[in-house]
C-alpha positions as semicolon CSV with decimal commas, in nm:
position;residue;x (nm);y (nm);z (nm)
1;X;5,022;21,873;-4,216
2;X;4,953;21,931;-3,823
3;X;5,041;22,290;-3,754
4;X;5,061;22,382;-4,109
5;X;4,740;22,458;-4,300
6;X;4,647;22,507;-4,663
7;X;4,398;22,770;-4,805
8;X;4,372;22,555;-5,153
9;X;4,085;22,319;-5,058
10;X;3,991;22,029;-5,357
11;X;3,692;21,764;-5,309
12;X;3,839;21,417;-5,123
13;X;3,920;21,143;-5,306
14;X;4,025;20,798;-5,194
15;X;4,334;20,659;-5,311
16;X;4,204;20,415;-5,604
17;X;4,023;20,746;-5,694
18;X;4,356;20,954;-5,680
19;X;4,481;20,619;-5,918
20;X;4,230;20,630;-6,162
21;X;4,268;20,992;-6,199
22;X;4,647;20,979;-6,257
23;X;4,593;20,661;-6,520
24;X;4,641;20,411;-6,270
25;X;4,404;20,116;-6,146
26;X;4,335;19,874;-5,840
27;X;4,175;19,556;-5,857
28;X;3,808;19,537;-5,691
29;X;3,944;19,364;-5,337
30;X;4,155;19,676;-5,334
31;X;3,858;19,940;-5,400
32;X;3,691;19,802;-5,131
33;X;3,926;19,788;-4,912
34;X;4,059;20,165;-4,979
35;X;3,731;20,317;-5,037
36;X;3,665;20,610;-4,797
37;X;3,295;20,509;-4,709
38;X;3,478;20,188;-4,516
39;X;3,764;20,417;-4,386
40;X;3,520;20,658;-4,213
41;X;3,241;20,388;-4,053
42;X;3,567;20,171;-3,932
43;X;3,781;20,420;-3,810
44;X;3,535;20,575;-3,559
45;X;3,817;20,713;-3,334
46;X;3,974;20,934;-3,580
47;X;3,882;21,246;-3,701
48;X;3,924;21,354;-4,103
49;X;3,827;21,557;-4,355
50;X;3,527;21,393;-4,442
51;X;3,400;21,404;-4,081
52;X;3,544;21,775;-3,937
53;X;3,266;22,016;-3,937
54;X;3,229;22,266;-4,226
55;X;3,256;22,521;-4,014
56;X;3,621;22,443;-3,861
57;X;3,771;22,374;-4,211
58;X;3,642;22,712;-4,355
59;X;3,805;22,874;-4,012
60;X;4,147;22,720;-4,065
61;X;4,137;22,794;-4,426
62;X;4,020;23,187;-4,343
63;X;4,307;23,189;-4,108
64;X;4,589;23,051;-4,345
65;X;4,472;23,266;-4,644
66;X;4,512;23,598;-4,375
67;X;4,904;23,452;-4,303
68;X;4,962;23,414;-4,622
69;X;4,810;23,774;-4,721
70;X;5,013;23,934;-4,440
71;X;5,350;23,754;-4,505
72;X;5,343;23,812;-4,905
73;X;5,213;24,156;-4,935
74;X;5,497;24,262;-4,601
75;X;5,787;24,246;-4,827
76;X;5,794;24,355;-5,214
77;X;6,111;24,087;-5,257
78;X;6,184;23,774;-5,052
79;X;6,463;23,802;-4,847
80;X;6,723;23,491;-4,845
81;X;6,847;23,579;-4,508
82;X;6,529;23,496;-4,331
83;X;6,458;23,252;-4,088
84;X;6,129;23,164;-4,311
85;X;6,345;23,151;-4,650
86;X;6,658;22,946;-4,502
87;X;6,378;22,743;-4,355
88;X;6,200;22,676;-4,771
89;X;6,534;22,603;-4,880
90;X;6,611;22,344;-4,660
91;X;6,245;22,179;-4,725
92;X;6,356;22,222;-5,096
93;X;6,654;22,062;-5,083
94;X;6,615;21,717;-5,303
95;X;6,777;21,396;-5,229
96;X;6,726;21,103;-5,459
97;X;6,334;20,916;-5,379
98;X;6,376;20,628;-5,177
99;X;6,380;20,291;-5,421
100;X;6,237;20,045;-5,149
101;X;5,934;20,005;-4,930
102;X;6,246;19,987;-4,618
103;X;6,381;20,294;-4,736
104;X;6,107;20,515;-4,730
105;X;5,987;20,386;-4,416
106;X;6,326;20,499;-4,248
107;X;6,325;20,860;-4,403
108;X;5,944;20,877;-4,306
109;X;6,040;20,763;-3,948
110;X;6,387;21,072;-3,973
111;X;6,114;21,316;-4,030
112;X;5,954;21,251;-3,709
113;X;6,232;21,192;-3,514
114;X;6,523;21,465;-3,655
115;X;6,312;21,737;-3,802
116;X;6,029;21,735;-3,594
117;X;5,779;21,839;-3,921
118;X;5,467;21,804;-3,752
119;X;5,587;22,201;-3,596
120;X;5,897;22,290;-3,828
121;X;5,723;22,166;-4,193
122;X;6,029;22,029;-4,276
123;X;5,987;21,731;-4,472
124;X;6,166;21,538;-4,703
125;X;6,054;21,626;-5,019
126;X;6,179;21,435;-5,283
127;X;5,971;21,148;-5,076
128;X;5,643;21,322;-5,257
129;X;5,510;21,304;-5,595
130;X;5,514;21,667;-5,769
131;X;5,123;21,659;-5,721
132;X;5,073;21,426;-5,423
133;X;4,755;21,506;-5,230
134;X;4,767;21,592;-4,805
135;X;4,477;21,585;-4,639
136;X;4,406;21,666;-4,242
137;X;4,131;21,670;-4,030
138;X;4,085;22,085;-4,125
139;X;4,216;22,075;-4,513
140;X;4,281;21,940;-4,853
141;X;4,538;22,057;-5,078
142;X;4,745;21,925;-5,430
143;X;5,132;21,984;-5,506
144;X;5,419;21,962;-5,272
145;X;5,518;22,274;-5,453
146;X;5,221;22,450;-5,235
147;X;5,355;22,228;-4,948
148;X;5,725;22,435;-4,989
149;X;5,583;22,771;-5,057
150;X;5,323;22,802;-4,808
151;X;5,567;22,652;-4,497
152;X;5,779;22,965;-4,574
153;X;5,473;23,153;-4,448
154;X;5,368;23,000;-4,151
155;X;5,650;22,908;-3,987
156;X;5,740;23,215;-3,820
157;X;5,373;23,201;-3,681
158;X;5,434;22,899;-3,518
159;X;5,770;22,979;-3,405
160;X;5,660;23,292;-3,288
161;X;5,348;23,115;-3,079
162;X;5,608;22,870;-2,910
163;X;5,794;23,170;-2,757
164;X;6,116;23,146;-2,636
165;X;6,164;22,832;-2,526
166;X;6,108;22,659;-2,886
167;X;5,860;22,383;-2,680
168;X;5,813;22,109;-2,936
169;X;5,794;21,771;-3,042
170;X;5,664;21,536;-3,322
171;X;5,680;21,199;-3,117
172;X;5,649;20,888;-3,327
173;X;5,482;20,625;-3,138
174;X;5,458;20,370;-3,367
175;X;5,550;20,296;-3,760
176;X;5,515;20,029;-3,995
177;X;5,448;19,945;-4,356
178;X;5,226;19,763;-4,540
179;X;5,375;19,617;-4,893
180;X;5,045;19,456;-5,014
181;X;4,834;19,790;-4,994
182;X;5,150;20,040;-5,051
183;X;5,124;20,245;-4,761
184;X;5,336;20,350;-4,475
185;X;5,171;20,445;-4,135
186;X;5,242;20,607;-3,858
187;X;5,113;20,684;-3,538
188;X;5,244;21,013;-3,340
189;X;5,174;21,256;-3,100
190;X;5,228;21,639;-3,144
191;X;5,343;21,837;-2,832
192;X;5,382;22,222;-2,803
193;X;5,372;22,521;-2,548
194;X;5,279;22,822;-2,652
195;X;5,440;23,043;-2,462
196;X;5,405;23,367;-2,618
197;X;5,025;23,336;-2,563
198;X;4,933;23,433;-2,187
199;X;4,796;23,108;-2,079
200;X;5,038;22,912;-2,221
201;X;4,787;22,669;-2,357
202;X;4,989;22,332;-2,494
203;X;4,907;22,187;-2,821
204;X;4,879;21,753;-2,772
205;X;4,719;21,574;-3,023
206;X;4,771;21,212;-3,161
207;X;4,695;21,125;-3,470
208;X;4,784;20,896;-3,718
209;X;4,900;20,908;-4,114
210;X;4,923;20,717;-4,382
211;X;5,169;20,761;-4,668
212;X;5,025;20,588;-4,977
213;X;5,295;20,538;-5,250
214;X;5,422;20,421;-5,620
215;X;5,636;20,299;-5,806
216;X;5,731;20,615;-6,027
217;X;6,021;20,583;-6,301
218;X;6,231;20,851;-6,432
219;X;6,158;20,906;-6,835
220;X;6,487;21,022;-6,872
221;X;6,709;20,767;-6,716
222;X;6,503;20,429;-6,724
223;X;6,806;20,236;-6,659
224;X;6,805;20,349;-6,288
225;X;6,576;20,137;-6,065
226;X;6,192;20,259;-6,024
227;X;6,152;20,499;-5,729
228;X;5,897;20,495;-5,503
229;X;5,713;20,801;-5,394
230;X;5,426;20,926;-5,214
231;X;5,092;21,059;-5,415
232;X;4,854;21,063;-5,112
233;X;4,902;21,163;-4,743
234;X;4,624;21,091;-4,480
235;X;4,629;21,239;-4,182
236;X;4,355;21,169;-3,888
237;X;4,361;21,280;-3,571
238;X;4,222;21,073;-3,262
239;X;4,000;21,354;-3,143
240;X;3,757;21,578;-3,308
241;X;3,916;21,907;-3,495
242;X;3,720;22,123;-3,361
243;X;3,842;22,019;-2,989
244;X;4,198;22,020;-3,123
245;X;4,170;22,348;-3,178
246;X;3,974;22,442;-2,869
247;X;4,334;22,367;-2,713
248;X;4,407;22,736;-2,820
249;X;4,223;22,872;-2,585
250;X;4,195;22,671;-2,290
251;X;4,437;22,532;-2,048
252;X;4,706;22,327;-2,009
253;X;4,576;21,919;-1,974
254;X;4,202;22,048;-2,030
255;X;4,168;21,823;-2,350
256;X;4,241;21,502;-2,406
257;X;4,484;21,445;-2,685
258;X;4,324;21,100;-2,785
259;X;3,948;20,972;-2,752
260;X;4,124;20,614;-2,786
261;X;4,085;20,336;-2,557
């Protein structure tokens, strides 16, 4: 969700939590390997929810709630022919869920790579449960219905900040998948100049995020094989939040995009 943020915040859950809740279980080797205490003492380089101050989430969530404000109350009807509309549709458009661990990696790994989400929002949906949680280091929000709607909104902020030139990049560093747990994860780095802003400050964060999926079947048409979709996306980011968004307001190269060794 890196350059797109949420104003509909929910408490955190880990993913056997998110299973339980949707009627699901793990075995106990899995709870304690997923549970979010273990995440946040062992992943000491990353930044999350659970660890961004209080104070930066309730910022970005001000912020997004004012975009949103603006960009609904601006115009009584939507209008198709806008950049922002023509961008939702395309985010809406559903191909069939991916119906092996290989599969999703490679649309997962297109998203990166050919639609550059981590800037444009534009993600393949039909990858995503109807109420799959995302969570960043700044917010955390239910439905990839608010996912669609809300991108509509912010991206001409962001393409607006980026100026001219269009600056950006989602670079995917690394990917791989892990069958046991049911997770994809990546590893990327997002790059942008904002141009329209004097300074041209230059947005460069890594981060990393895992894509924790099912096996989801369609009630309708069991004879097709199971699907698998995501229900929980992760994001960290490998410096603090509040630093990340320090990059704002100060130079070019004045903060590192990684506190990795």
């Amino acid at each position: 969700t890196s350059g797109f943020s949420f104003p509909i915040e929910h408490r955190h859950r880990s993913p056997q939590q998110l299973h339980r809740h949707r009627g699901r279980t793990t075995n106990s080797k899995q709870t304690t390997q997923l549970s979010t205490q273990d995440n946040v003492e062992n992943d000491t380089n990353n930044s999350s929810y659970e660890s961004s101050a209080s104070f930066v989430k309730g910022l970005v969530s001000s912020l997004t709630s004012v975009t949103n404000y603006f960009s609904l109350s601006s115009q009584d009807e939507p209008d198709p022919s806008s950049p922002s509309m023509q961008q939702t549709a395309a985010i809406a458009t559903l191909l069939s869920p991916p119906t092996s661990p290989s599969e999703l990696l490679e649309r997962i790994r297109a998203d990166y790579a050919e639609n550059n989400y981590l800037w444009t929002g534009k993600l393949d949906v039909s990858l995503f449960s109807k109420d799959c949680r995302f969570t960043d280091p700044t917010l955390s929000f239910e439905g990839i219905d608010n996912y669609v709607t809300n991108v509509g909104n912010l991206v001409p902020v962001v393409e607006f900040l980026l100026g001219k030139e269009q600056s950006s990049q989602s670079k995917l560093l690394d990917i791989s998948c892990n069958e046991e747990e049911g997770y994809v994860e990546t590893r990327w780095n997002m790059i942008g100049d904002l141009n329209a802003i004097p300074w041209s400050p230059r947005i460069d964060v890594i981060g990393r995020t895992k894509f924790w999926y099912e096996a989801t079947t369609n009630e309708e048409d069991k004879q097709h094989q199971a699907a698998l979709q995501v229900y929980f996306y992760d994001e960290k980011w490998e410096i603090p939040a509040g630093l990340a968004l320090l990059q704002f307001i100060t130079p070019a190269g004045t903060i590192a995009n990684s506190n990795a060794e």
